[in-house]
ZAMARGU-4260 file (C-alpha; in steps of 0.2 Angstrom, whole numbers, plus 5000, padded with zeros to 4 digits):
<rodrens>
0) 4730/4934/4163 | 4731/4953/4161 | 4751/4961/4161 | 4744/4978/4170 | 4751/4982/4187
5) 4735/4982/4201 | 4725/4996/4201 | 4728/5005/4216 | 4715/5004/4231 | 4714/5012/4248
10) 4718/4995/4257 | 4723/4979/4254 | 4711/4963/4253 | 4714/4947/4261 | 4705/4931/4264
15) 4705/4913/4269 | 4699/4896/4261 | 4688/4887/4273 | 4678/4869/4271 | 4667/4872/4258
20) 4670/4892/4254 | 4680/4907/4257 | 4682/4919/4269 | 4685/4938/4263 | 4690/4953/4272
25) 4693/4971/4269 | 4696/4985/4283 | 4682/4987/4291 | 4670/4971/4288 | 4673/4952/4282
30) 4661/4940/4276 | 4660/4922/4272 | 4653/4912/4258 | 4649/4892/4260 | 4642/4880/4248
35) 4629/4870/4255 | 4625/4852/4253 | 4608/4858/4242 | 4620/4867/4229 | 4615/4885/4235
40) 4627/4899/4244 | 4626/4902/4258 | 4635/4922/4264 | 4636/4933/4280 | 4646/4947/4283
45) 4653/4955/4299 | 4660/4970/4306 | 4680/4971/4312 | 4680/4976/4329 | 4698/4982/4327
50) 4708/4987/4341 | 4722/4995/4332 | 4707/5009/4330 | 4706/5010/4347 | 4722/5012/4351
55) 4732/5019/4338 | 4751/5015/4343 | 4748/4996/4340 | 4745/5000/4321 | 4763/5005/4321
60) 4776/4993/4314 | 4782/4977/4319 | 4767/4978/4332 | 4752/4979/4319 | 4759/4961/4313
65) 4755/4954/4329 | 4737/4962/4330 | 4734/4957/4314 | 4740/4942/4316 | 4729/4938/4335
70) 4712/4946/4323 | 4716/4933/4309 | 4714/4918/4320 | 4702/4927/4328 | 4690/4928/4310
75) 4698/4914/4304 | 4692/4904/4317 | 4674/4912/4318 | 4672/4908/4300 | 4677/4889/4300
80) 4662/4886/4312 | 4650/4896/4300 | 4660/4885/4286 | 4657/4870/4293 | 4642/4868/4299
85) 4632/4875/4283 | 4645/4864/4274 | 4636/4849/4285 | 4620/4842/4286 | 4609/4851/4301
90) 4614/4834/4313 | 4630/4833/4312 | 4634/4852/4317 | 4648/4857/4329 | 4647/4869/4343
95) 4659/4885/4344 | 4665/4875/4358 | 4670/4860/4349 | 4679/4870/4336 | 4688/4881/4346
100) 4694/4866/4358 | 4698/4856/4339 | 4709/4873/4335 | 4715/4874/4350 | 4723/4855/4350
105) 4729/4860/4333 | 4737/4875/4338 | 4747/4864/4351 | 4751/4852/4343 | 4759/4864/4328
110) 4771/4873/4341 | 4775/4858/4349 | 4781/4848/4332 | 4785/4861/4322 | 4794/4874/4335
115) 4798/4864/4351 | 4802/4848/4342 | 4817/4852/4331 | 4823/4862/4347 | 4824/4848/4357
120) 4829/4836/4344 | 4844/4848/4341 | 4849/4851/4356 | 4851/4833/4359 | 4861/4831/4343
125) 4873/4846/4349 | 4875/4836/4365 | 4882/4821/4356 | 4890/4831/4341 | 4894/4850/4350
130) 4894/4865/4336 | 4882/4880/4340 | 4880/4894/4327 | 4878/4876/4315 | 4867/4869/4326
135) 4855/4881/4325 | 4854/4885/4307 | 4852/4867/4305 | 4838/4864/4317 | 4831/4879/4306
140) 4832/4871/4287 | 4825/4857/4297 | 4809/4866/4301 | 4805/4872/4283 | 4807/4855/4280
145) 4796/4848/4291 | 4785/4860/4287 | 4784/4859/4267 | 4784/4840/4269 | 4768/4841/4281
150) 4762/4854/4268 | 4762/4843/4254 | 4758/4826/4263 | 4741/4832/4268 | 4735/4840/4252
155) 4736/4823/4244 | 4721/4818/4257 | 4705/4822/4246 | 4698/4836/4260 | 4712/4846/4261
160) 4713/4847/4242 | 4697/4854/4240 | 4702/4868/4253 | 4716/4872/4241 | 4706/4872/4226
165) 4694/4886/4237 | 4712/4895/4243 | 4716/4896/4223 | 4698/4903/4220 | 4702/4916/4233
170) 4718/4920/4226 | 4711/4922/4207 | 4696/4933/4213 | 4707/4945/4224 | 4718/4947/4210
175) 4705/4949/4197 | 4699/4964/4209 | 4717/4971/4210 | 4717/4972/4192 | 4701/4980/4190
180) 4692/4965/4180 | 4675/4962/4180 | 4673/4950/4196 | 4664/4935/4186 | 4669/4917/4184
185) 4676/4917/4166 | 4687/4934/4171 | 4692/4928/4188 | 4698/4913/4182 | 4712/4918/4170
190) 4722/4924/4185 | 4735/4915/4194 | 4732/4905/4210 | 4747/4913/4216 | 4746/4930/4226
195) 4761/4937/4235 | 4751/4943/4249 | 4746/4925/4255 | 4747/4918/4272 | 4759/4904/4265
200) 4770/4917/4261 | 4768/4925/4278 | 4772/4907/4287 | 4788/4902/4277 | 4794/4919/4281
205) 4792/4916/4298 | 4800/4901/4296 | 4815/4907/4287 | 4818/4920/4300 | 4818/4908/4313
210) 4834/4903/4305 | 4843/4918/4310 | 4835/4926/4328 | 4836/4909/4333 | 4855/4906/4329
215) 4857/4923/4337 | 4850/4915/4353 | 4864/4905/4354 | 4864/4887/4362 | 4861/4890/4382
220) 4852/4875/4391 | 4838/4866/4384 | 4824/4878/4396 | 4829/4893/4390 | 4831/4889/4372
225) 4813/4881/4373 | 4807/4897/4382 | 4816/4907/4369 | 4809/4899/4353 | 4792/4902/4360
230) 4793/4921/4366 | 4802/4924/4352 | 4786/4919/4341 | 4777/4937/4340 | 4793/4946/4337
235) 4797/4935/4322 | 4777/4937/4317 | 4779/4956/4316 | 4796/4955/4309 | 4788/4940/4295
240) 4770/4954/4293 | 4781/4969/4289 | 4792/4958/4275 | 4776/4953/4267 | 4771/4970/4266
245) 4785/4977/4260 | 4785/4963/4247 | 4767/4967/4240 | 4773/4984/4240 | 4790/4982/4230
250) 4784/4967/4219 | 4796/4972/4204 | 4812/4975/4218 | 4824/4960/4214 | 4827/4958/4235
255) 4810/4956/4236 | 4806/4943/4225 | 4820/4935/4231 | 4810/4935/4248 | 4795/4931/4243
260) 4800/4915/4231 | 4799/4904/4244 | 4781/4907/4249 | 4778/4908/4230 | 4784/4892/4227
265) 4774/4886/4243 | 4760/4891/4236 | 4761/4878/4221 | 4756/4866/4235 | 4743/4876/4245
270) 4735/4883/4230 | 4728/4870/4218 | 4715/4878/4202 | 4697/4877/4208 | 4681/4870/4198
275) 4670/4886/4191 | 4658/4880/4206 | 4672/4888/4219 | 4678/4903/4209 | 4659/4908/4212
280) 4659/4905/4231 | 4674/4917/4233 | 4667/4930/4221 | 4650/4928/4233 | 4663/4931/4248
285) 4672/4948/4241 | 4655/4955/4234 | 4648/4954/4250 | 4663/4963/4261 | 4663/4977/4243
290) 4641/4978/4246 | 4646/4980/4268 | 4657/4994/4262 | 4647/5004/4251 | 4633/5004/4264
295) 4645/5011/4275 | 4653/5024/4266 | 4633/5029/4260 | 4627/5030/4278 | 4646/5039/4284
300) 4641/5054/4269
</rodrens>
């Protein structure tokens, strides 16, 4: 892998693995890149209705993290359906409506295991036990735990593994760019699967700063502490967004790779090294978003 620091670029890339391909996006357009049950690629690209644009004061800190975070899942969940239904044989496609109902379900059933769950088991062991500041930074650990252990119990099932191996191809082509290799299988693939700017980072962040807004909440009744934890969610999300930033920024900065270990070491379970097949899904992903933008900066001069 090269030793250079990244070449410097006017905004940062991102992505996200999906079933069967990789979703890339830059500032302005995304694209999406699925292998097909015949072997060929299958790529389309959007543009990003962004409406920090529209209205400059949310790019501001602490309230870009949420916006960012609400058009991530936005795109993210736009370019699962795509994913998998060119991942699927043409019978067995989903609606958007299934798909959003599906991630909606999930999205329940994540707050309610991994937000509310430790609250309300906590609460009723503070009860029996009393303590307060403990309390909380115990029901805190708890939740990273819960978390890494979900983490790594569902990348041993064989599909989720294979979304791994594509989030690793992600990971190794981004950085390849970064670097300013040639975006081609043989280069792509000396890199790392590791990037500092992943969404694992940003989630154990969040995670980890629960631990200490949360223990600031005290221990009031069990309503308020629920209602807490879940209004509390965009603040810590734009608190978690600017960290990961800063981190990316300040990559040679000993506090931050103290902050951004975790998610490092997280990424050792959601990153796994992908087949040469994969790392050319994600380069056919980022080549479109860099071909959207040169058409637009051509037809801009």
């Amino acid at each position: 892998m090269s030793e250079n620091a990244p070449v410097a670029r006017p905004h940062l890339y991102g992505g996200q693995a999906v079933v069967e391909g990789v979703m890339m996006r830059g500032a302005d357009h995304w694209a999406v890149a699925v292998r097909r049950p015949a072997g060929d690629i299958h790529i389309e690209s959007h543009d990003i209705d962004s409406v920090a644009k529209r209205h400059p004061f949310l790019a501001k800190p602490f309230l870009r993290g949420i916006i960012v975070l609400g058009q991530s899942l936005a795109i993210g969940t736009r370019a699962l359906l795509i994913a998998t239904n060119q991942s699927m044989e043409e019978e067995e496609q989903l609606t958007s409506r299934q798909v959003g109902l599906a991630l909606a379900l999930a999205m329940v059933v994540f707050v309610a295991i991994f937000v509310l769950g430790p609250t309300v088991l906590f609460a009723w062991i503070q009860r029996h036990v009393g303590g307060s500041i403990l309390i909380n930074m115990l029901e805190g650990v708890f939740r990273v735990t819960l978390f890494v252990a979900y983490l790594w119990l569902i990348g041993r099932t064989k599909d989720i593994h294979r979304v791994f191996e594509y989030h690793g191809a992600e990971h190794k082509t981004i950085a390849a760019f970064e670097h300013g290799d040639p975006l081609d299988p043989d280069h792509v693939d000396h890199y790392s699967t590791v990037h500092v700017r992943c969404g694992t980072n940003f989630l154990i962040i969040v995670m980890i700063i629960t631990i200490f807004v949360f223990t600031l909440f005290g221990t009031p009744g069990i309503w308020w502490r629920i209602g807490s934890r879940v209004v509390a969610i965009p603040l810590i999300a734009g608190i978690a967004y600017e960290a990961l930033r800063l981190g990316a920024r300040f990559q040679t900065s000993t506090a931050m790779r103290m902050l951004m270990a975790p998610g490092l070491w997280l990424q050792r379970i959601t990153t796994q090294p992908p087949e040469r097949d994969q790392i050319e899904v994600a380069i056919a992903s980022f080549d479109e978003v860099l071909r959207r933008e040169a058409e637009a900066a051509d037809s801009s001069s």
